[in-house]
DSSP file (Angstrom, degrees, kcal/mol; ACC not computed):
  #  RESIDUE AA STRUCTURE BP1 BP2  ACC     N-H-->O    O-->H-N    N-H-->O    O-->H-N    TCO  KAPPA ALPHA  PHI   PSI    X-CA   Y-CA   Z-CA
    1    1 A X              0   0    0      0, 0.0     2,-0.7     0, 0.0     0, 0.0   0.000 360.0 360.0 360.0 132.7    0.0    0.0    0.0
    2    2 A X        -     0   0    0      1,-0.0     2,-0.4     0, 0.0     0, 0.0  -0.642 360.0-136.3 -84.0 110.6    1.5    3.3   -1.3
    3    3 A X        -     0   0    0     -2,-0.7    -1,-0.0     2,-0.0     3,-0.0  -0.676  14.9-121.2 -80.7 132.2    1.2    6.3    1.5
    4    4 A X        -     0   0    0     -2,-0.4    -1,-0.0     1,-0.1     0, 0.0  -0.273  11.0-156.2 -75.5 161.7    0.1    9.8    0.6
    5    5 A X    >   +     0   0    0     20,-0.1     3,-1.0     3,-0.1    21,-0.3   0.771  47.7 141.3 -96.8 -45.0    2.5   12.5    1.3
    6    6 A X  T 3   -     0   0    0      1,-0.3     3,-0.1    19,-0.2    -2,-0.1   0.221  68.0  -1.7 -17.7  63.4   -0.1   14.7    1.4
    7    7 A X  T 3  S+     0   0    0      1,-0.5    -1,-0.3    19,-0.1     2,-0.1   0.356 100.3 117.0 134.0 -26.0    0.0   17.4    4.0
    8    8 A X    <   -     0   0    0     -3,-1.0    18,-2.4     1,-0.1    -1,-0.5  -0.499  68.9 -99.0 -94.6 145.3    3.5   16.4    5.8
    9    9 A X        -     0   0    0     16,-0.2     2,-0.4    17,-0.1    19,-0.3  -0.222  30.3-144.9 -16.0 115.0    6.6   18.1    6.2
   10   10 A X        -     0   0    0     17,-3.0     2,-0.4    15,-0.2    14,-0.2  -0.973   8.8-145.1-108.0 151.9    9.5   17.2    3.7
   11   11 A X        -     0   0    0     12,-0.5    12,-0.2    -2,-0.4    17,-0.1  -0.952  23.7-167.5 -99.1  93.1   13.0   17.3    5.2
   12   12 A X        -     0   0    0     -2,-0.4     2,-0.3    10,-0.1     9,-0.2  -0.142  30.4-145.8 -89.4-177.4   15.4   18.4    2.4
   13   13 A X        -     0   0    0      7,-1.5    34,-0.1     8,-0.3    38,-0.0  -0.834  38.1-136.6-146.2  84.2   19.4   18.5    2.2
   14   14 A X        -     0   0    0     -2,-0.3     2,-0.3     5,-0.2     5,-0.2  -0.213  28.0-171.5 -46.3 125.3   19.5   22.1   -0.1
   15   15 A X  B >   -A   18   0A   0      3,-1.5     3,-3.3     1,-0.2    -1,-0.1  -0.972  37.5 -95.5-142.3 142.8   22.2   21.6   -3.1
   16   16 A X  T 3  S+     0   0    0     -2,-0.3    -1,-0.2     1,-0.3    31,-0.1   0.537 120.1  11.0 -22.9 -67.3   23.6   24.0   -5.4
   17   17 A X  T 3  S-     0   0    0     -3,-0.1    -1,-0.3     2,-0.0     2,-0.2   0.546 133.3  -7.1 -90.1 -10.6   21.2   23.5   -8.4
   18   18 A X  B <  S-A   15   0A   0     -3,-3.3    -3,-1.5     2,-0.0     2,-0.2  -0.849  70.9 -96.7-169.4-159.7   18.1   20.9   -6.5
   19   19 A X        -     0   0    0     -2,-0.2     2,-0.3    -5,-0.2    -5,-0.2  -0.580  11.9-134.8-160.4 138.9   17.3   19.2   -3.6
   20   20 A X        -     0   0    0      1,-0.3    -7,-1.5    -2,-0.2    -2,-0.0  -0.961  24.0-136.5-134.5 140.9   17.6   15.8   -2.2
   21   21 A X        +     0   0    0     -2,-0.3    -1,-0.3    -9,-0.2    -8,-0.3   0.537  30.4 167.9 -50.6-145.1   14.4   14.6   -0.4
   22   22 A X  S    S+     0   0    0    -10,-0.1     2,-0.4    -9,-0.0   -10,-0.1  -0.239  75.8  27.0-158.2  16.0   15.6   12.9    2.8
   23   23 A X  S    S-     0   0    0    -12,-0.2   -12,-0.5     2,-0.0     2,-0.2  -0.790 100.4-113.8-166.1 149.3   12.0   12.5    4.8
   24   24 A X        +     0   0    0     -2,-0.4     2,-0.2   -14,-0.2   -15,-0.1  -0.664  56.4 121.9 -89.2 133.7    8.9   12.4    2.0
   25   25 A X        -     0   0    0     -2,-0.2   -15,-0.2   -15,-0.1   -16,-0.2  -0.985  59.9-114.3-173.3-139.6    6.7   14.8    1.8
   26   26 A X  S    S+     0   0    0    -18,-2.4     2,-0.2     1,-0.4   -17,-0.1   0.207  79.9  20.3-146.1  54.4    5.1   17.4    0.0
   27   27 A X        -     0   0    0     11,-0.2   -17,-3.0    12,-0.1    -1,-0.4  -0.578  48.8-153.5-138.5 155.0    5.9   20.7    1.2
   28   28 A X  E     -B   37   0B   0      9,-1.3     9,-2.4   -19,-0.3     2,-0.5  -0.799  25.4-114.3-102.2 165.2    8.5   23.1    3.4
   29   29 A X  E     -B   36   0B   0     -2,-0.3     7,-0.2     7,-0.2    23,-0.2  -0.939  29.6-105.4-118.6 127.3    8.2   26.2    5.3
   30   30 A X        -     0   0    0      5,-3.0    23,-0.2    -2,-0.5    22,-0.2   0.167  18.9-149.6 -10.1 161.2    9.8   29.5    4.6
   31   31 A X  S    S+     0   0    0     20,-0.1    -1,-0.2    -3,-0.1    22,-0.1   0.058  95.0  34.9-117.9  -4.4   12.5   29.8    7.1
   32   32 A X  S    S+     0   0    0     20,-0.3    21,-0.1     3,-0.1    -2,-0.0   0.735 131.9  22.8-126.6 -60.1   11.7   34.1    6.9
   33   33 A X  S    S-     0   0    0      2,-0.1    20,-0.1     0, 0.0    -4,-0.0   0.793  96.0-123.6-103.4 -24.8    8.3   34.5    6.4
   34   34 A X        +     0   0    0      1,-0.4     2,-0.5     0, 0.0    19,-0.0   0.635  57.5 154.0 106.5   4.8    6.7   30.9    7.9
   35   35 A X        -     0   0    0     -6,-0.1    -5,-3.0     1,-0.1    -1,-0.4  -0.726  50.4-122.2 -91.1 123.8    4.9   30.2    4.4
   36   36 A X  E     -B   29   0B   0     -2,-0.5     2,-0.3    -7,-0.2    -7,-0.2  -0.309  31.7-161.6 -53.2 131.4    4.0   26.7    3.3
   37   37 A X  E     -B   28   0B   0     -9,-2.4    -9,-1.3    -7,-0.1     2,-0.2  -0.992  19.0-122.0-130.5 139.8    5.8   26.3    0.0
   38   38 A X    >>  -     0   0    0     -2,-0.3     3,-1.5   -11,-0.2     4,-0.8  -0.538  19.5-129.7 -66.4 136.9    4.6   23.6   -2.4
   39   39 A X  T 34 S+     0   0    0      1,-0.2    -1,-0.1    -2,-0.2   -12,-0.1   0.714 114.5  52.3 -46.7 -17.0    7.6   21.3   -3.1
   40   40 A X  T 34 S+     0   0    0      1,-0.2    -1,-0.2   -14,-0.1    -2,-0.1   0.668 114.2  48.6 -91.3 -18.6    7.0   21.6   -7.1
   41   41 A X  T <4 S+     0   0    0     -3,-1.5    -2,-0.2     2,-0.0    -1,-0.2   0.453  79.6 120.9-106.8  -2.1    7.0   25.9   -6.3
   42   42 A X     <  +     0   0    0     -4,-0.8    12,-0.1     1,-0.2     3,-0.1  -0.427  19.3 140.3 -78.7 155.2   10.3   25.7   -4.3
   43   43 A X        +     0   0    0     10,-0.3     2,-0.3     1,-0.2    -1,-0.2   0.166  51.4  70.0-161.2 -22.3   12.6   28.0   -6.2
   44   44 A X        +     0   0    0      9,-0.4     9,-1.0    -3,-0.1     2,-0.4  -0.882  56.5 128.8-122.1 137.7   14.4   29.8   -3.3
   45   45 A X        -     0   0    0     -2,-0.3     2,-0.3     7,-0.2     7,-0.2  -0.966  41.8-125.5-174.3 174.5   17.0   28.4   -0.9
   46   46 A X    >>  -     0   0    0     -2,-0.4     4,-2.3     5,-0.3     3,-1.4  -0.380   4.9-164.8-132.1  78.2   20.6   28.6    0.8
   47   47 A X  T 34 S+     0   0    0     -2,-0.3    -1,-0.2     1,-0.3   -33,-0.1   0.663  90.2  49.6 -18.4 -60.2   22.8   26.0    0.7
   48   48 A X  T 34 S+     0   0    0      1,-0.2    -1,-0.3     2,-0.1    -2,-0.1   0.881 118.6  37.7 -54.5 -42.9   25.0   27.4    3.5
   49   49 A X  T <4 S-     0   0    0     -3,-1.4    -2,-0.2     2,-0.1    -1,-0.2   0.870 104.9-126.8 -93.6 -21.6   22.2   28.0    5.9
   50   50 A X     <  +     0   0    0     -4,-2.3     2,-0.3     1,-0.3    -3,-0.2   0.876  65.6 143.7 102.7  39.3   20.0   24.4    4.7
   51   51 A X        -     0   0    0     -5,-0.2    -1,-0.3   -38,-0.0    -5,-0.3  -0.919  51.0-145.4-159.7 139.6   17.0   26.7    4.2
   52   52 A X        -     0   0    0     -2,-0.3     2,-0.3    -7,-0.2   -20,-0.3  -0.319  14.9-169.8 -92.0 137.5   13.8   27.4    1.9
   53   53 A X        -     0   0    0     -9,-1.0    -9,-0.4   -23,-0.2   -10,-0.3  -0.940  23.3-131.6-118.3 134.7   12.4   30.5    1.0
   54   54 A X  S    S-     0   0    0     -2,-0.3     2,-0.2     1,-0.2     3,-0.1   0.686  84.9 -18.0 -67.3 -15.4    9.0   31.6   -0.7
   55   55 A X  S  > S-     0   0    0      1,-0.1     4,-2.3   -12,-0.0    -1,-0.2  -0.975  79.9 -77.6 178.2-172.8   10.5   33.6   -2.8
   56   56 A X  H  > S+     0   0    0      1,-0.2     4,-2.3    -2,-0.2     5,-0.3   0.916 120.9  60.6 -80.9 -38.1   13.8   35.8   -4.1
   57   57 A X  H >> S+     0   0    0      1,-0.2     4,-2.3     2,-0.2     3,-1.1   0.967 108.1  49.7 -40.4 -72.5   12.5   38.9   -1.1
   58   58 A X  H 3> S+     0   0    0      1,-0.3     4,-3.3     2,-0.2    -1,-0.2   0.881 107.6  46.3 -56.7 -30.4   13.0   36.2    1.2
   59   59 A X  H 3X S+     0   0    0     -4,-2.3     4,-1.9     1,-0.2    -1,-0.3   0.917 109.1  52.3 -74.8 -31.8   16.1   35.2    0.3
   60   60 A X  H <X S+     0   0    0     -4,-2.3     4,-1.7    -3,-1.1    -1,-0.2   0.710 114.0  46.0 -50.7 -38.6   17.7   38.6    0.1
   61   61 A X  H  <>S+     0   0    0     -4,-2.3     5,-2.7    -5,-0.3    -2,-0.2   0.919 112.2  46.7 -80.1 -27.1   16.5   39.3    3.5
   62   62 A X  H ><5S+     0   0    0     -4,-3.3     3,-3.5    -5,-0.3     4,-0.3   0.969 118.7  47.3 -56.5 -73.5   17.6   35.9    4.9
   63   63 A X  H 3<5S+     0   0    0     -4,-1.9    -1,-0.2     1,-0.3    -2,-0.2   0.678 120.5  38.3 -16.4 -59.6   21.1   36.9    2.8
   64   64 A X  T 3<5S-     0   0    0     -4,-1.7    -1,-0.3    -5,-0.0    -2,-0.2   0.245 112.0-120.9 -98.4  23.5   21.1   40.5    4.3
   65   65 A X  T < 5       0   0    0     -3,-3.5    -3,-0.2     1,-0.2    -2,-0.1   0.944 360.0 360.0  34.1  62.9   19.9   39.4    7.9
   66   66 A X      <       0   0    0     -5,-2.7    -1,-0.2    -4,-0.3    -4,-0.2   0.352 360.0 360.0 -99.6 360.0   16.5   41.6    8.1
């Protein structure tokens, strides 16, 4: 029997160009603003700090500690 991801947490390992899964699921949360980001919409992240952003604002503030 296959188990939905549906609703859970993924636990990612952030890599220069993608992403390696390392707990299934089907979203993350901003690390700046606290916003559920679809895994398919993720776009934003920081390799050095291990952490997803909703979008290029957030990462610029993460980047310039606002």
């Amino acid at each position: 029997m296959l188990m939905s991801q549906s609703g859970r947490e993924a636990r990612l390992r952030y890599l220069a160009n993608s992403f390696r899964v390392l707990v299934p699921g089907d979203h993350v949360t901003c690390a700046v603003s606290g916003q559920t980001i679809p895994l398919d919409k993720l776009k934003y992240w920081s390799v050095a700090r291990q952490e997803p952003y909703a979008s290029a604002e957030y990462s610029t503030k993460a980047e310039l500690g606002l």
